[in-house]
N, C-alpha and C positions, 0 to 999 in steps of 0.2 A: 269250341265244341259245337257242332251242330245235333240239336236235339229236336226228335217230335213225341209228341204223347197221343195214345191214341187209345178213344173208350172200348171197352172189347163189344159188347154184346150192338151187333147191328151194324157196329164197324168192321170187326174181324171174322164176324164166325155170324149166324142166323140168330137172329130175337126170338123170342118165346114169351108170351106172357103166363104160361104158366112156369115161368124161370128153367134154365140150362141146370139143371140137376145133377147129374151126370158125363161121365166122360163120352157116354153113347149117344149123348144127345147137342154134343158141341158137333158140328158142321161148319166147314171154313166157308163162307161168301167167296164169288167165283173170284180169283186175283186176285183177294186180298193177302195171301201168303208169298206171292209173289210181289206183291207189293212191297213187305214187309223186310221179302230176300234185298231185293232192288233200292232201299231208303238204306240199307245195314252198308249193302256194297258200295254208295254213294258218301261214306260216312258220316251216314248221322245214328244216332244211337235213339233206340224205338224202345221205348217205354209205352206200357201199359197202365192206366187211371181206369179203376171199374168199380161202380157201389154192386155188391152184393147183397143184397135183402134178403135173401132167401136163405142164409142164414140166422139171423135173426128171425127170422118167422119160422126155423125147423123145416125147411125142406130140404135140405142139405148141411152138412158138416163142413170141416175145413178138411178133414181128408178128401172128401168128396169136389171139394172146389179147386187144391191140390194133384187133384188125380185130373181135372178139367184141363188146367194148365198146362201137367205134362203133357196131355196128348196137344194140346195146341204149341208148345216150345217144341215138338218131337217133329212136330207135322212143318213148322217153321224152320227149324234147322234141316232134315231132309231139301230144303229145296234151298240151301245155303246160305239162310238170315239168321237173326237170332233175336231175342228180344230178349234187351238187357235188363229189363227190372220189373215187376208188377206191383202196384199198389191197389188196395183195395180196400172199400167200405165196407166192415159185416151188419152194418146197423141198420135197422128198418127210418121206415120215414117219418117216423114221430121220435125217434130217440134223443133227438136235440144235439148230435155230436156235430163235428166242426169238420169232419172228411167228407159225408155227403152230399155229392152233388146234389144242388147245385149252389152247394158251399166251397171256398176255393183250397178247402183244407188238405185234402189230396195231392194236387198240383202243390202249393208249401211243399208238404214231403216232399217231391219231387225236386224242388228247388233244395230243401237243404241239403240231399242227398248229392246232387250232381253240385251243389257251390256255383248256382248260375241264376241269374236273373231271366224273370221268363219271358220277359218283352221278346219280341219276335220268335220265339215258339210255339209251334204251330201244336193247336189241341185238334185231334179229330173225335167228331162225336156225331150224333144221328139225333140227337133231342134238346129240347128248349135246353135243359137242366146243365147240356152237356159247354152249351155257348155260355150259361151265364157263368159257368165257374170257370170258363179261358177267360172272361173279360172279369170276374171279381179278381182274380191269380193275376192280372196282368199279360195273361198268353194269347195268342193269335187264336181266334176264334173259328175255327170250319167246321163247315157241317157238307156232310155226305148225304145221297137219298137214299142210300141204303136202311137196312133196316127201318125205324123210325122218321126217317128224313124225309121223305116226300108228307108224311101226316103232318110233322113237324112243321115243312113249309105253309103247306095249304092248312092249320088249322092256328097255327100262330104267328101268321103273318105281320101283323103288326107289333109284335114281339122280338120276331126277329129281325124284320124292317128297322128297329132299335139299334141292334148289336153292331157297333163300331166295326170297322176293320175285316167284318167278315165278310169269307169267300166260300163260295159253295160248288161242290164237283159230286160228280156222278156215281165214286164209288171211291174208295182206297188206292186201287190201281190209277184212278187219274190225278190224284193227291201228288203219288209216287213220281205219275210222268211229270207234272207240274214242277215240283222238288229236284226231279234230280235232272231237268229235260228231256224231251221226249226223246 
């Protein structure tokens, strides 16, 4: 089975720090749905790993983050991909739970659901939080500049200068061409 996992916000769709609320406030990142068509059509099956906070904090519901999804699966399938599975964090960053990146609790899920070891699956993420929980999980480490990723590089440099095995590209779409060649 060829598997990738890949964080949403910054990866798939535009960051907010005032968090993605809304179905009207998700926005796909340019190629990244094409991306996403392109890794499905090559056979690997694209999974979604995203903490949520913003539920725990009350700014959104789980209808509301529900309602997020479909229009991002909606917006995904339209261009002939799909994405087989989402898991998700609703917990703030003091709750102490074990999904929160950049705990590798998520990615687990992930493994016990598909019956695979994560060695050599690729995690895509945009932030320190996103590399340390591929390399606690055992998963291949990448980081995009998208969203978060260029602060990321230039402000934890020596953080990620750390992180075993990773590889870094310029967006999802060059992930994609990497993955399934150009």
């Amino acid at each position: 089975m060829k598997l990738i996992v890949l964080d949403r916000d910054g990866v798939i769709n535009r960051d907010s720090a005032d968090y993605i609320k809304s179905p009207r406030e998700w926005y796909a990142l340019p190629g990244s749905l094409e991306a996403i068509a392109r890794l499905g059509q090559a056979g690997f099956s694209v999974v979604v790993a995203t903490n949520q906070a913003g539920i725990a904090r009350g700014l959104f519901d789980y209808d509301d983050l529900f309602a997020i999804h479909d229009r991002m699966l909606q917006q995904v399938s339209d261009l002939g991909g799909r994405i087989d599975a989402i898991f998700f964090c609703p917990h703030g960053p003091h709750d102490g739970c074990e999904c929160r990146k950049p705990a590798p609790g998520l990615l687990k899920q992930v493994a016990r659901r598909y019956s695979v070891s994560l060695d050599a699956v690729p995690f895509v993420g945009d932030s320190l939080r996103d590399l340390q929980a591929a390399t606690a999980a055992g998963a291949r480490p990448v980081l995009v500049k998208t969203g978060n990723g260029r602060k990321t590089l230039a402000e934890q440099t020596d953080a990620v200068g750390r992180i075993e095995g990773l590889t870094v590209f310029d967006d999802l779409a060059a992930v994609a061409a990497d993955l399934c060649g150009r």
